[in-house]
BAFI-3210 file (N, C-alpha, C; in Angstrom, 3 decimals, decimal comma, padded with zeros to 6 digits):
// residues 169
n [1|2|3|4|5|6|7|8|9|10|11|12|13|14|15|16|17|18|19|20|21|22|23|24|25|26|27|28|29|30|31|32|33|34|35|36|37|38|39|40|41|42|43|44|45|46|47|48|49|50|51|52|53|54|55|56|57|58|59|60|61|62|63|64|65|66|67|68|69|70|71|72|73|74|75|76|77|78|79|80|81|82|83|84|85|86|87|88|89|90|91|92|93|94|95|96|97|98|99|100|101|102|103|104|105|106|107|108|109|110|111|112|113|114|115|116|117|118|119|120|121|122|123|124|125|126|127|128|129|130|131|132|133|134|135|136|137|138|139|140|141|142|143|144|145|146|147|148|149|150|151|152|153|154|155|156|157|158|159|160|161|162|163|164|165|166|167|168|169]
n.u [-021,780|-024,872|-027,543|-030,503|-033,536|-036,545|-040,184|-043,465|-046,520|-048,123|-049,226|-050,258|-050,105|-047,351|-046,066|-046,603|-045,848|-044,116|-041,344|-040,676|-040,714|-038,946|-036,247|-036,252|-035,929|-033,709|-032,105|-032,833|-032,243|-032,027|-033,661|-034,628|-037,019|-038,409|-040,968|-042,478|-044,280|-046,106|-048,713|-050,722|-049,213|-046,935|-043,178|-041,897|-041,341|-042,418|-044,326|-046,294|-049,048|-050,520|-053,266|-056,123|-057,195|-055,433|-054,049|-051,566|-049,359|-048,969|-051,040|-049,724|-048,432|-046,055|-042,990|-043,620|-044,023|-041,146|-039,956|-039,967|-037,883|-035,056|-032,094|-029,808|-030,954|-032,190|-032,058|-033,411|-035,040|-037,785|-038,740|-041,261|-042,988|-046,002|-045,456|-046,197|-048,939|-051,161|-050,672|-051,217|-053,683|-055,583|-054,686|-054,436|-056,534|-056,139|-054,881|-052,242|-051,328|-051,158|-048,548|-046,636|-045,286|-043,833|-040,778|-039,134|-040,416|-040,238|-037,070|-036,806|-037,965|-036,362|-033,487|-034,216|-034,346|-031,512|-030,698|-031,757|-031,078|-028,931|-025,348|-023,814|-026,161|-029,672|-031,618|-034,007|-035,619|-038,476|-039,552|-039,840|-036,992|-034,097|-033,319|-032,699|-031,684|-028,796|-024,980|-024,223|-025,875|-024,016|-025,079|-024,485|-024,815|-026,108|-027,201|-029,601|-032,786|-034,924|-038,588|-040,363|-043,215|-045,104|-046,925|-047,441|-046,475|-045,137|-042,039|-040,888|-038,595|-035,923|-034,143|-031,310|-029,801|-026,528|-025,599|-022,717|-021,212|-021,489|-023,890|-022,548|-023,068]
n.v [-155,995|-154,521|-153,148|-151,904|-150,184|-149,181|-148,124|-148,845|-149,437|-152,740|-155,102|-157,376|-157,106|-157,319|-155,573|-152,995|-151,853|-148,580|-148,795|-151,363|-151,048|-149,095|-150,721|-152,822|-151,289|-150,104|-153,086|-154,175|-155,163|-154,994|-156,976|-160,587|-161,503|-163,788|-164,778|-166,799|-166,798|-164,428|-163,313|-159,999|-157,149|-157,798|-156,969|-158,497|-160,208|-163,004|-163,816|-165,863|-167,659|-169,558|-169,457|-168,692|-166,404|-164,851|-161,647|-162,548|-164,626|-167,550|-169,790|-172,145|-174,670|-173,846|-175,065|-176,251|-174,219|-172,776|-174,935|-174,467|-173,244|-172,662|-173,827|-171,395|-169,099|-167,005|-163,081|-162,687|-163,157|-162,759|-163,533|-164,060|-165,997|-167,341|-166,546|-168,105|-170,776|-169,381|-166,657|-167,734|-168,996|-167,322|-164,735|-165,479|-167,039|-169,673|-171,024|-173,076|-173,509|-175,927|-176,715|-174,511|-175,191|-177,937|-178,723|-180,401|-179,217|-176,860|-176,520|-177,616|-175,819|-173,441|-174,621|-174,943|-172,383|-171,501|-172,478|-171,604|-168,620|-166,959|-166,266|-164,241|-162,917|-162,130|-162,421|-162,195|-162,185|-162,450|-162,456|-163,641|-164,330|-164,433|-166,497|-166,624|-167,810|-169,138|-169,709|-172,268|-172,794|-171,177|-168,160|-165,088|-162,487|-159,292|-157,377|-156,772|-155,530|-154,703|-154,117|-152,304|-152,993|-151,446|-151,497|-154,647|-155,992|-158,604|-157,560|-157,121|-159,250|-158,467|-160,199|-159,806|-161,579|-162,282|-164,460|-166,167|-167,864|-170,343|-172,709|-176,041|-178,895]
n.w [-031,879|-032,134|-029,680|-029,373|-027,948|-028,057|-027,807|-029,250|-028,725|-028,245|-031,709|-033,095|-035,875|-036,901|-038,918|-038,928|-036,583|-035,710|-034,921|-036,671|-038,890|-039,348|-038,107|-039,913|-042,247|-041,656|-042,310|-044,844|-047,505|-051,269|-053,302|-053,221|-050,925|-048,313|-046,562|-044,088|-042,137|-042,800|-042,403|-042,203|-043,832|-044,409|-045,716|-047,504|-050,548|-050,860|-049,556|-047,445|-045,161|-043,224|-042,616|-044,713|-045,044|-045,226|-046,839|-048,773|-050,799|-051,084|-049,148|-047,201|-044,771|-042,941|-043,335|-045,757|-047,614|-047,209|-048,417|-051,652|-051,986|-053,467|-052,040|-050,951|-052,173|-051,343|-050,269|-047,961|-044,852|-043,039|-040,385|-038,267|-036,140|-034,850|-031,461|-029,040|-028,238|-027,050|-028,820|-030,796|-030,885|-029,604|-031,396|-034,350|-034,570|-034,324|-035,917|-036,768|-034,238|-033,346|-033,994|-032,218|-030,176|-031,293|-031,123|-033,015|-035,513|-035,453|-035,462|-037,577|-039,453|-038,360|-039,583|-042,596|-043,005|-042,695|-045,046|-047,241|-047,692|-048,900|-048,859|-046,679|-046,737|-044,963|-041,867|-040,179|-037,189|-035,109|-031,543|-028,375|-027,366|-028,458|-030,014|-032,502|-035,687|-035,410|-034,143|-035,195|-037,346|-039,275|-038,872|-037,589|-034,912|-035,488|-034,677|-031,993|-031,043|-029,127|-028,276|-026,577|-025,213|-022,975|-019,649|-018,085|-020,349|-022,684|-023,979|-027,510|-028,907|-031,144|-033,742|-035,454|-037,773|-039,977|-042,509|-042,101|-044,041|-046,071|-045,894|-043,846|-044,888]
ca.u [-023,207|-025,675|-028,389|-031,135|-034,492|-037,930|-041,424|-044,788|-048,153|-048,237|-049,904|-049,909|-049,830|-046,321|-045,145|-047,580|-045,566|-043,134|-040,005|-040,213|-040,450|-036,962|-035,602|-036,600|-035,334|-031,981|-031,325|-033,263|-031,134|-032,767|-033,595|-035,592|-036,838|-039,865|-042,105|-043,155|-045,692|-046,026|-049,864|-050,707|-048,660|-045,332|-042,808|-041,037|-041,588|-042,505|-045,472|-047,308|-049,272|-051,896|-054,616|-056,649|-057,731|-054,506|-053,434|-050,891|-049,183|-049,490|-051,250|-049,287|-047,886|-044,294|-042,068|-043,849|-043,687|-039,655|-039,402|-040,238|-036,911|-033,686|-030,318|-028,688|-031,317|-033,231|-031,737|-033,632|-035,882|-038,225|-039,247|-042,106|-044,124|-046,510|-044,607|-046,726|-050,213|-052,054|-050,975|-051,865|-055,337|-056,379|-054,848|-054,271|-057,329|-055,609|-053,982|-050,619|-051,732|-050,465|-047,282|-045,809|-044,326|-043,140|-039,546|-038,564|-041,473|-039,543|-036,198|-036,815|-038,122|-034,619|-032,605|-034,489|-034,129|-030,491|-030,293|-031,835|-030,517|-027,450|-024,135|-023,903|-028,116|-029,816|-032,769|-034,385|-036,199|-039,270|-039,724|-039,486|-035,914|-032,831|-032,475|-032,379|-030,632|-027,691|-023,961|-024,741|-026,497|-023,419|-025,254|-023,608|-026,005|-025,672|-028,370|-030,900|-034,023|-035,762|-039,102|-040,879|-044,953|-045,371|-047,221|-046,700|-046,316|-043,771|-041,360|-040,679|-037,249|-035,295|-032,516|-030,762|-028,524|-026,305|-025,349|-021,921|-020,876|-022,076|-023,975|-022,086|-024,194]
ca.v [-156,195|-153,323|-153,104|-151,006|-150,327|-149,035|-148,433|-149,219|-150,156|-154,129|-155,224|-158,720|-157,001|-156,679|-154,693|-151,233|-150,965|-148,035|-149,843|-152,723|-150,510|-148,869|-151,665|-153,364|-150,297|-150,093|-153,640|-154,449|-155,337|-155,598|-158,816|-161,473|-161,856|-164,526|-164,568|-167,759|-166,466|-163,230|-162,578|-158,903|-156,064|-158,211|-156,428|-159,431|-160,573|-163,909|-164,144|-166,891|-167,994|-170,715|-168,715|-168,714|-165,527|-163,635|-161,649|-163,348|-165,277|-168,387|-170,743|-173,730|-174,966|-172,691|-175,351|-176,468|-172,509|-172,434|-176,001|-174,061|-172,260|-173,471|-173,290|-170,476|-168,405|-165,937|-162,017|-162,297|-163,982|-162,571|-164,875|-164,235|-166,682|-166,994|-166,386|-169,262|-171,483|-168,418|-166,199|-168,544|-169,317|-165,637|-163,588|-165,944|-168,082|-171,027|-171,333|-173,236|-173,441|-177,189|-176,660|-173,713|-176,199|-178,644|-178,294|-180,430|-178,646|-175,442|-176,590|-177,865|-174,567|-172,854|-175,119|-174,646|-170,801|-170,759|-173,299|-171,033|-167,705|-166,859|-166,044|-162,717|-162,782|-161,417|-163,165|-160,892|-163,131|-161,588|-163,616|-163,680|-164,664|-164,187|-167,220|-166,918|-169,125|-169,170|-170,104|-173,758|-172,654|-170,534|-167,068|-164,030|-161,652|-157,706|-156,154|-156,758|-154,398|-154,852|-153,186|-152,570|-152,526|-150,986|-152,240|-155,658|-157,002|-159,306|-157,177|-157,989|-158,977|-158,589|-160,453|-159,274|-162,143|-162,349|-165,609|-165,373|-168,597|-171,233|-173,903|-177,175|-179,931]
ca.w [-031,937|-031,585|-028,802|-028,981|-027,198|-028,888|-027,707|-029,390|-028,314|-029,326|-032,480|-033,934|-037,366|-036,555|-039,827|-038,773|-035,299|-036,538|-034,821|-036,499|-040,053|-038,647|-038,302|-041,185|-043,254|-041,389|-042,366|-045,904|-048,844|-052,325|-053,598|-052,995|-049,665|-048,145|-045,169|-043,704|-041,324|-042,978|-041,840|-042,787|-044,176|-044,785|-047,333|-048,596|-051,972|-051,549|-048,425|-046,916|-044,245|-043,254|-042,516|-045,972|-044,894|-045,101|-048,324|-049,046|-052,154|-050,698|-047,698|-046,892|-044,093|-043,391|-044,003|-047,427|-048,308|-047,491|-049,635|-052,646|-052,375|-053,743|-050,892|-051,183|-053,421|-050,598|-049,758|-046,619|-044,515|-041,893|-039,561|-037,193|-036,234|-033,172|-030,035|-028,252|-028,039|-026,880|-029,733|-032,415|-030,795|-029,730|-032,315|-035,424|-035,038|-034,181|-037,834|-036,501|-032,423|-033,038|-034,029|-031,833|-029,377|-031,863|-031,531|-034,278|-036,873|-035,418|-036,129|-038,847|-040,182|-038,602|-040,542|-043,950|-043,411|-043,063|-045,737|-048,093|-047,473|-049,220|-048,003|-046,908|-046,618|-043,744|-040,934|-039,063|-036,265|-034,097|-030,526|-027,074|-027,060|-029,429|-030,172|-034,112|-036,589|-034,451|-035,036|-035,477|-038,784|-039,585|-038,618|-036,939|-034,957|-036,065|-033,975|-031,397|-030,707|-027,793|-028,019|-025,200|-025,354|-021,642|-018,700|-017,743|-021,726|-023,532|-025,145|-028,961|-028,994|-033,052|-033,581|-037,004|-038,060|-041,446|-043,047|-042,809|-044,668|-047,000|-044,708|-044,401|-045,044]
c.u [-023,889|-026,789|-029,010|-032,148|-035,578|-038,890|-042,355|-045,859|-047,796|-049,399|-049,416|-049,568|-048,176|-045,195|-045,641|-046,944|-044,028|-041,655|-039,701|-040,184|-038,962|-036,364|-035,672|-035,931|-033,859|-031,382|-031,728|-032,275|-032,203|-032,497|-034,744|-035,870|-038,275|-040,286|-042,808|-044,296|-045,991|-047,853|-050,360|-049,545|-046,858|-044,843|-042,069|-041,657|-042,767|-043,208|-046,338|-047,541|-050,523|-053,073|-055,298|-057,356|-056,895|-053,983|-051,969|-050,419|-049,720|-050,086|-050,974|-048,699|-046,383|-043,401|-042,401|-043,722|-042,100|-039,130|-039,448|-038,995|-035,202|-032,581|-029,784|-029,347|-032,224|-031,950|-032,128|-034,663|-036,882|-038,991|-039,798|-043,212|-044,695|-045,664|-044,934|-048,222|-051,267|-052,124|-051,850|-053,273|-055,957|-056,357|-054,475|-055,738|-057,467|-055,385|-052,382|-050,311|-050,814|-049,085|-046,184|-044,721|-043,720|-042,021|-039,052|-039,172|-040,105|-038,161|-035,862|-036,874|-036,712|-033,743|-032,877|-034,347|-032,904|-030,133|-030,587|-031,406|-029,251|-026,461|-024,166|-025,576|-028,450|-031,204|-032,867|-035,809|-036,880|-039,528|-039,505|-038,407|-035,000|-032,240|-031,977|-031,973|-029,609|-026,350|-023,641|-024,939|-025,588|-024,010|-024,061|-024,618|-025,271|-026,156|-029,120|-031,481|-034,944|-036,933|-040,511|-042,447|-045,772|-045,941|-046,746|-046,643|-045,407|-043,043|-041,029|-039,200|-036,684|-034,323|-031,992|-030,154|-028,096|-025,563|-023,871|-020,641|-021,565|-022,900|-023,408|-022,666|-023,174]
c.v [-154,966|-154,034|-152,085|-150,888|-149,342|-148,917|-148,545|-150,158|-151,629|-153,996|-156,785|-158,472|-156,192|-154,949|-153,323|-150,924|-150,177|-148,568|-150,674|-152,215|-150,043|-149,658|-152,615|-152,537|-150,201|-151,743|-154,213|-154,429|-155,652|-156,371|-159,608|-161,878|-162,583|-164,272|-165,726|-167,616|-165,189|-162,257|-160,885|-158,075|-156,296|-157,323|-157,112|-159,608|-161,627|-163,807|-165,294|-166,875|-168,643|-170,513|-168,150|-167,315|-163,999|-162,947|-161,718|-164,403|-166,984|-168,997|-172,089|-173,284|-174,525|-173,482|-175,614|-175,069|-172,466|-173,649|-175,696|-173,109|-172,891|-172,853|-172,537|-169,510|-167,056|-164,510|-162,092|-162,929|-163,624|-163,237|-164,309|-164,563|-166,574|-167,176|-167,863|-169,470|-170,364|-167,467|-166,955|-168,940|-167,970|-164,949|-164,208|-167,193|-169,818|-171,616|-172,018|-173,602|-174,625|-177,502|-175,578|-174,222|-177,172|-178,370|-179,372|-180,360|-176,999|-175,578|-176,769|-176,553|-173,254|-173,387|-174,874|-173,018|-170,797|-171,946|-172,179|-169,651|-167,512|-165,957|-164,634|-162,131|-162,863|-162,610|-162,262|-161,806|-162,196|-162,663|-162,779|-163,793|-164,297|-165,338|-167,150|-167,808|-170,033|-169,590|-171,559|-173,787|-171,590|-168,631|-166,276|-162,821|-160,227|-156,889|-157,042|-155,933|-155,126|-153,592|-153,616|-151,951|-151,892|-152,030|-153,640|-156,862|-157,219|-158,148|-158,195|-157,698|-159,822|-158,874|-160,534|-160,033|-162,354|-163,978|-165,399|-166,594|-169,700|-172,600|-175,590|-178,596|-181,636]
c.w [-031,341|-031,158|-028,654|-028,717|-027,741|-027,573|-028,727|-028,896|-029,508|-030,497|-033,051|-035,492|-036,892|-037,343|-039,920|-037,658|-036,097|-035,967|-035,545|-038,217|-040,056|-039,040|-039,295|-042,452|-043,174|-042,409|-043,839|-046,760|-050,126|-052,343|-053,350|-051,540|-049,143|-046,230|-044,741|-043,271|-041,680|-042,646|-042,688|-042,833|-044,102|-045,829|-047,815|-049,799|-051,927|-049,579|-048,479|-045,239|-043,931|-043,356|-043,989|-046,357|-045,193|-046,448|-048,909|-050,184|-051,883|-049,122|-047,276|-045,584|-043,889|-043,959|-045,315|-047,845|-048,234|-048,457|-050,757|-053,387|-052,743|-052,394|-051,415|-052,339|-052,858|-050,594|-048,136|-045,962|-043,256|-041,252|-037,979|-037,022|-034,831|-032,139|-029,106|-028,673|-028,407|-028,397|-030,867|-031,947|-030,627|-030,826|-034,023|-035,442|-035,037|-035,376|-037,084|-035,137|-032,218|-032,742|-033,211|-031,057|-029,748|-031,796|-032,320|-035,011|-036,864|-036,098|-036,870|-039,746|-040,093|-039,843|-042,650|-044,163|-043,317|-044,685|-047,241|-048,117|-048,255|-048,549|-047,569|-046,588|-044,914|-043,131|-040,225|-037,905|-035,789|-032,934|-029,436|-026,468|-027,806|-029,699|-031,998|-034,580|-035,852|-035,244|-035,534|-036,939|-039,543|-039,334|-037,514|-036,239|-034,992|-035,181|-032,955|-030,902|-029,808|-027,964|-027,239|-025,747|-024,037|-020,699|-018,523|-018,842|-021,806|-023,944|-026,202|-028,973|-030,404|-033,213|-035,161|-037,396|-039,725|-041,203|-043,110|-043,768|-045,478|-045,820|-045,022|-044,348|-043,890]
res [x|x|x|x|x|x|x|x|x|x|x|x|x|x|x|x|x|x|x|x|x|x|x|x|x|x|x|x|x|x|x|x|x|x|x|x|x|x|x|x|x|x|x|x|x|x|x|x|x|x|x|x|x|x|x|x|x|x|x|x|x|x|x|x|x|x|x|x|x|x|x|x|x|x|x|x|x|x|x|x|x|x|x|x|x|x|x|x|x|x|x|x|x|x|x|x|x|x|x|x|x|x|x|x|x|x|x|x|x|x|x|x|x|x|x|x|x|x|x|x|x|x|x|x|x|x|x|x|x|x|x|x|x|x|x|x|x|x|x|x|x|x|x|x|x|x|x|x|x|x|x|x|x|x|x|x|x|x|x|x|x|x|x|x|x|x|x|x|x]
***
């Protein structure tokens, strides 16, 4: 497993901080790849996110956006959604505020991302933690990027994981 460490100045539009392009480039595979919370300047294919405001393919609710996908039919899945409460009320508008602490809305939404992913298919998680998919959901992690926003901010910590078997129902 590789470990490596970044700066940029934070941004909620996560896909303009040049780390998180890096890393996104290091690990991209053609194909088909979706965005639950994809907000501005996602490069998956297949973007959504609640906020009616965002340009974006669609605005549903994340898990109704990953129900749209057959098991086993994604390349890739980038998954970053608000970190906590605060984000989703300060810097999203409170699009989702309800659900950040749901942990079974959340898990639910884990489980439908490794469900759809195919074998060999990549998750690239953004958070506070590493927890990703995990090996529960058959993942394997490849990478984590730790990047640091200075003074006394969160770092954004990237946890790279590949699919590395069929999930067993």
């Amino acid at each position: 497993m590789k470990i490596e460490r970044f700066f940029s100045f934070p941004s909620h539009h996560t896909f303009t901080m040049p780390p998180v392009q890096t890393i996104f480039e290091r690990h991209y595979t053609k194909g088909e790849w979706a965005d639950p919370f994809a907000g501005y300047n996602s490069p998956a294919k297949h973007t959504n996110d609640i906020n009616p405001e965002t340009p974006t393919d669609y605005h549903l609710d994340a898990l109704d956006f990953l129900m749209m996908f057959d098991d086993n039919s994604l390349d890739g899945v980038l998954y970053d959604r608000p970190y906590s409460n605060y984000q989703a009320n300060q810097m999203y508008n409170g699009f989702g505020a309800d659900k950040m602490h749901d942990n079974t809305f959340l898990a639910n939404i884990r489980k439908k991302i490794a469900c759809i992913i195919k074998p060999n298919g990549i998750c690239i998680t953004f958070c506070w933690n590493t927890q990703g998919l995990g090996t529960k959901n058959h993942f394997e992690i490849e990478a984590i990027y730790i990047i640091n926003h200075g003074d006394f901010r969160n770092d954004t910590l990237v946890t790279v994981e590949r699919k590395v078997q069929e999930r067993l129902e």
